[in-house]
C-alpha positions, 0 to 999 in steps of 0.5 A, spaced: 568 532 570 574 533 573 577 533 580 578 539 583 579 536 591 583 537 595 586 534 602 583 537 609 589 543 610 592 542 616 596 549 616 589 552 616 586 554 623 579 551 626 575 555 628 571 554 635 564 558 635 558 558 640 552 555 637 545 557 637 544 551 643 549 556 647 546 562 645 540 561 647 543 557 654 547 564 655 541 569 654 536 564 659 541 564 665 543 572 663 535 572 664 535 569 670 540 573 673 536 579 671 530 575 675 534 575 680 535 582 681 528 582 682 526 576 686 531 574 691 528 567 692 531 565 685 539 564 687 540 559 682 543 564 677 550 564 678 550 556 678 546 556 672 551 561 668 557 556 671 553 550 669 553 552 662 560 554 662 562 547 664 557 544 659 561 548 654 568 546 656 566 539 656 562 539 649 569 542 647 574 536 650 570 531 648 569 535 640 576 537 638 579 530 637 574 529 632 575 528 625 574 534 621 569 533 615 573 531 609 571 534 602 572 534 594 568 538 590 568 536 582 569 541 576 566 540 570 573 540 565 571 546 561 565 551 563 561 554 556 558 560 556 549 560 557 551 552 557 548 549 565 553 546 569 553 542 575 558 542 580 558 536 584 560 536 592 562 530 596 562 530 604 565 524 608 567 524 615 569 517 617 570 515 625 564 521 628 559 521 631 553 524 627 554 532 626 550 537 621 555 540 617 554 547 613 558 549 607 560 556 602 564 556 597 566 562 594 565 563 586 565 568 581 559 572 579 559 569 571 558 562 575 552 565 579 556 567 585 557 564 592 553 557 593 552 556 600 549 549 603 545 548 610 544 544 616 547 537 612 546 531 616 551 527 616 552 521 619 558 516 621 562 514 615 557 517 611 558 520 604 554 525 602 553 527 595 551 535 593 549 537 586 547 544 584 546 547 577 550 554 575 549 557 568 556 561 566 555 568 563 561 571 560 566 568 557 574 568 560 579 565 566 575 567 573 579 565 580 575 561 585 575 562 591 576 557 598 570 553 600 569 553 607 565 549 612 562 549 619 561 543 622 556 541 630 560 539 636 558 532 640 552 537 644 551 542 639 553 548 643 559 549 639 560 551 631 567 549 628 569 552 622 575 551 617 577 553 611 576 545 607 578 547 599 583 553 597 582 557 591 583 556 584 582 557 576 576 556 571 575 557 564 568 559 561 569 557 553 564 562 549 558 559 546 560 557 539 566 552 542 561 548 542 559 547 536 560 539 533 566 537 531 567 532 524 560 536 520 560 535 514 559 540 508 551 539 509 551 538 517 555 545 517 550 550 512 545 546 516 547 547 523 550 554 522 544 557 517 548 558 511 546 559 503 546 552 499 552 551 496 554 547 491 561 543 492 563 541 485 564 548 481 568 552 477 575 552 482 582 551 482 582 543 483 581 537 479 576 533 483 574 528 478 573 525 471 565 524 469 561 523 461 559 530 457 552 532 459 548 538 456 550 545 459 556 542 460 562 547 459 565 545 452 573 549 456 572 542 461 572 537 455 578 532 456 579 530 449 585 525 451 579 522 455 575 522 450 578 520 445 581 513 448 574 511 452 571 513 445 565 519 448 566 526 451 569 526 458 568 533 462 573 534 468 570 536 475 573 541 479 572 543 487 574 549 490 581 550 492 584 547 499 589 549 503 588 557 503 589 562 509 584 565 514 587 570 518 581 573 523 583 579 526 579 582 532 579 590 534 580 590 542 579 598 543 574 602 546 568 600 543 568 593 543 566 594 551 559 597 548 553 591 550 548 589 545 543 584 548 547 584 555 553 581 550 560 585 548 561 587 541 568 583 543 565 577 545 559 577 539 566 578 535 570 572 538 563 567 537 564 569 530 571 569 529 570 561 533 565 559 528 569 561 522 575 556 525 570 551 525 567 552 518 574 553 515 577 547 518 572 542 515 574 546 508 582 545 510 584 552 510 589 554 515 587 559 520 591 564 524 589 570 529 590 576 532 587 582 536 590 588 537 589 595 540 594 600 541 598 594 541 599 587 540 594 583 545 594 576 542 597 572 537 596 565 534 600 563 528 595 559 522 595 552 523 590 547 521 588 540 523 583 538 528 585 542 535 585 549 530 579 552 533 580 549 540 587 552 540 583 559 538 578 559 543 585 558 549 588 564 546 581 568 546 580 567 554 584 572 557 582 577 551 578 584 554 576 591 551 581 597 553 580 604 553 583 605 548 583 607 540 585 601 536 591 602 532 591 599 525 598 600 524 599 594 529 595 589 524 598 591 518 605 590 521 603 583 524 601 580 519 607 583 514 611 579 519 607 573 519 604 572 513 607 573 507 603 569 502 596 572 500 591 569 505 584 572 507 584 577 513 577 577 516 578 584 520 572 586 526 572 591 528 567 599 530 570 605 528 567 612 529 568 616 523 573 622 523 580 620 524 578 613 526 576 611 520 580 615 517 586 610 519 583 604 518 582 607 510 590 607 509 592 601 513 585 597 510 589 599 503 595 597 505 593 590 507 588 589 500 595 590 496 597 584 498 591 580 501 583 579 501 580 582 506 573 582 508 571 588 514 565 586 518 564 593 521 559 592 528 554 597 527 551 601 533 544 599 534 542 607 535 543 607 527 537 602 527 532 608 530 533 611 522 529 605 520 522 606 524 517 611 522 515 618 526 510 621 524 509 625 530 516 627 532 518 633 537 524 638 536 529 633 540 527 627 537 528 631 531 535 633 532 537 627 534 535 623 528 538 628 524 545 626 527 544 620 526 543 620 519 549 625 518 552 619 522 549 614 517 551 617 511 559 619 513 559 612 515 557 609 509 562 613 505 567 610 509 565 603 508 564 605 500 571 608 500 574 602 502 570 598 497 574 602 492 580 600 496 578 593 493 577 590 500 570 588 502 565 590 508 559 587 511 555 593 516 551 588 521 549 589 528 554 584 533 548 580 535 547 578 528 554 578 525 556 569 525 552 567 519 553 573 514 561 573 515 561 564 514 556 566 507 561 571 504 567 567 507 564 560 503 563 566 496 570 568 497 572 560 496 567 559 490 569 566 487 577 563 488 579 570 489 584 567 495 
């Protein structure tokens, strides 16, 4: 947890309200005025409205010299996304006589909106404890307004009411942050679904030394080895270390489209946060970039422990624009940071036409010098193409017949960057982390980096 309190401020008025005591005491000597209206007999009207007046006058020279109740309220350090969270309120209010206290405080509606407490009873020198459960539902940095409280006089016919906390700033981290740190190979394919894979295979690094067995590959005998401990020795390779992920994110229009109440984009960003946690317990470095229209974010390849945490900050502030990705942008960034071959994830949807059309060239201009992997996020509308009609009406008719010639030229697209050399998966956004880690850890084994 961490603190979020702040001292009472003084620079902030208090306000001074009626309470429902004094309304109440108002609206019965108003109705006795009335009465009097009526029966003369009731002359004590005009002495019962000043009697309240008095009361209330007293009730505030005694109460204004009171101590104004204090207030902390704690923040967990970091929200995540579908994760509940608690968020912890301390009330003090030391040298007072007892009071009931009332609080609201102004939050953003991804962490549930206003939460607001009443009728606290709080005593002299008493510190009171608040706790309520808010589950985070979207990822980003959101602004968190004041905290204000109210607060009894001695006689309770008056309500003061200050502002107690000012605003400030709150980080909802997506769900995939949270994946353990330190997995090990097992752990990983375990915790993310991934296929078996074996770690000792045909790759690029010498691993270790072990006796011949039968089926062993007769191109990895060691005949030095052999010869001097006198029976055949074989060398083990592991797959390759310290290669180069470059995960990049379409940020245009159609990453706005909401599959299961989530962003395409944010479905993209879970993705590309789980690969940098995969690609961190292999020691690849990995770097990122989202674009549009222009360049949005950008984070030079490193590795290390903190590499994926580091990719998470620079994915808080990312949204969708309404505009077209240009895939120019993409391919002049990493022209410009990234000269060596390294494996380039792109995310992104594109509509066939000029759009795909773009994203063909400049995918090929980037295949000549790295590998590239395009994981298209498909509309679910193409889904309806799987179901069965036996009875379809005219309107069901042409809409499916769109969809099919949506389908087909889609699929030439994807095809026509196959021939490119670049590789593509077509998946719906929800389902998208678990393939892209499959095809990731086969590029590895394949050494095609």
């Amino acid at each position: 947890m961490e603190d979020h309190s702040e001292a009472f401020p003084r620079q902030d008025p208090v306000i001074v309200r009626p309470g429902l005591r004094l309304v109440a005491l108002v609206l019965c000597a108003a109705f006795i005025s009335l009465a009097s209206m009526v029966f003369p007999s009731l002359v004590m009207s005009e002495v019962a409205l000043i009697a309240v007046a008095v009361f209330a006058l007293a009730d505030w020279l005694v109460s204004r010299r009171d101590p104004k109740p204090q207030l902390e309220r704690l923040l967990p350090a970091r929200f995540v996304k579908g994760k509940a969270a608690t968020m912890v309120y301390r009330l003090t209010r030391p040298c007072a006589p007892p009071t009931i206290v009332s609080m609201l405080d102004e939050l953003p509606a991804e962490l549930g909106g206003d939460l607001e407490f009443e009728n606290i009873n709080l005593g002299p020198s008493q510190r009171c404890e608040l706790a309520r459960e808010v589950m985070p539902r979207a990822r980003g940095r959101y602004e968190v307004g004041p905290t204000y409280i109210s607060w009894r006089s001695r006689l309770g016919l008056l309500q003061f009411c200050a502002r107690a906390l000012g605003g400030g700033r709150v980080a909802i981290l997506p769900a995939a942050a949270m994946r353990r740190t330190g997995l090990t190979q097992r752990s990983l394919r375990e915790e993310l679904g991934l296929r078996p894979r074996t770690v000792r295979g045909e790759g690029m690094e010498f691993e270790s030394m072990r006796e011949y067995v039968d089926g062993d590959d007769p191109r990895h005998v060691d005949w030095h080895a052999s010869a001097r401990r006198g029976r055949m020795m074989v060398r083990q390779y592991q797959t390759e270390r310290r290669h180069t992920v470059f995960v990049a994110v379409d940020t245009g229009r159609l990453m706005a489209a909401r599959v299961d109440a989530v962003s395409k984009l944010d479905h993209a960003l879970d993705c590309a946060v789980a690969l940098a946690h995969a690609s961190k317990e292999y020691g690849d470095r990995v770097g990122f970039v989202a674009f549009d229209r222009e360049l949005r974010t950008l984070l030079r390849p490193r590795s290390g422990p903190n590499c994926a945490g580091a990719l998470v900050e620079a994915t808080l502030d990312l949204t969708a624009h309404q505009t077209e990705p240009r895939y120019r942008v993409l391919v002049e960034t990493l022209a410009q940071c990234q000269k060596k071959r390294a494996l380039v994830v792109v995310l992104t949807d594109f509509v066939e036409g000029s759009a795909s059309s773009e994203l063909e060239s400049y995918l090929g201009v980037l295949a000549r010098r790295h590998c590239v992997l395009l994981v298209a996020l498909r509309d679910r509308l193409l889904a309806e193409l799987d179901n069965r009609e036996p009875e379809i009406t005219r309107d069901r008719l042409y809409r499916r017949i769109a969809l099919q010639d949506l389908a087909v030229e889609r699929a030439a697209a994807l095809a026509r960057i196959r021939h490119f050399g670049a590789q593509t998966l077509d998946l719906d956004p929800a389902d998208v982390t678990v393939p892209v880690l499959n095809r990731y850890l086969a590029i590895r084994q394949a050494a095609l980096l």
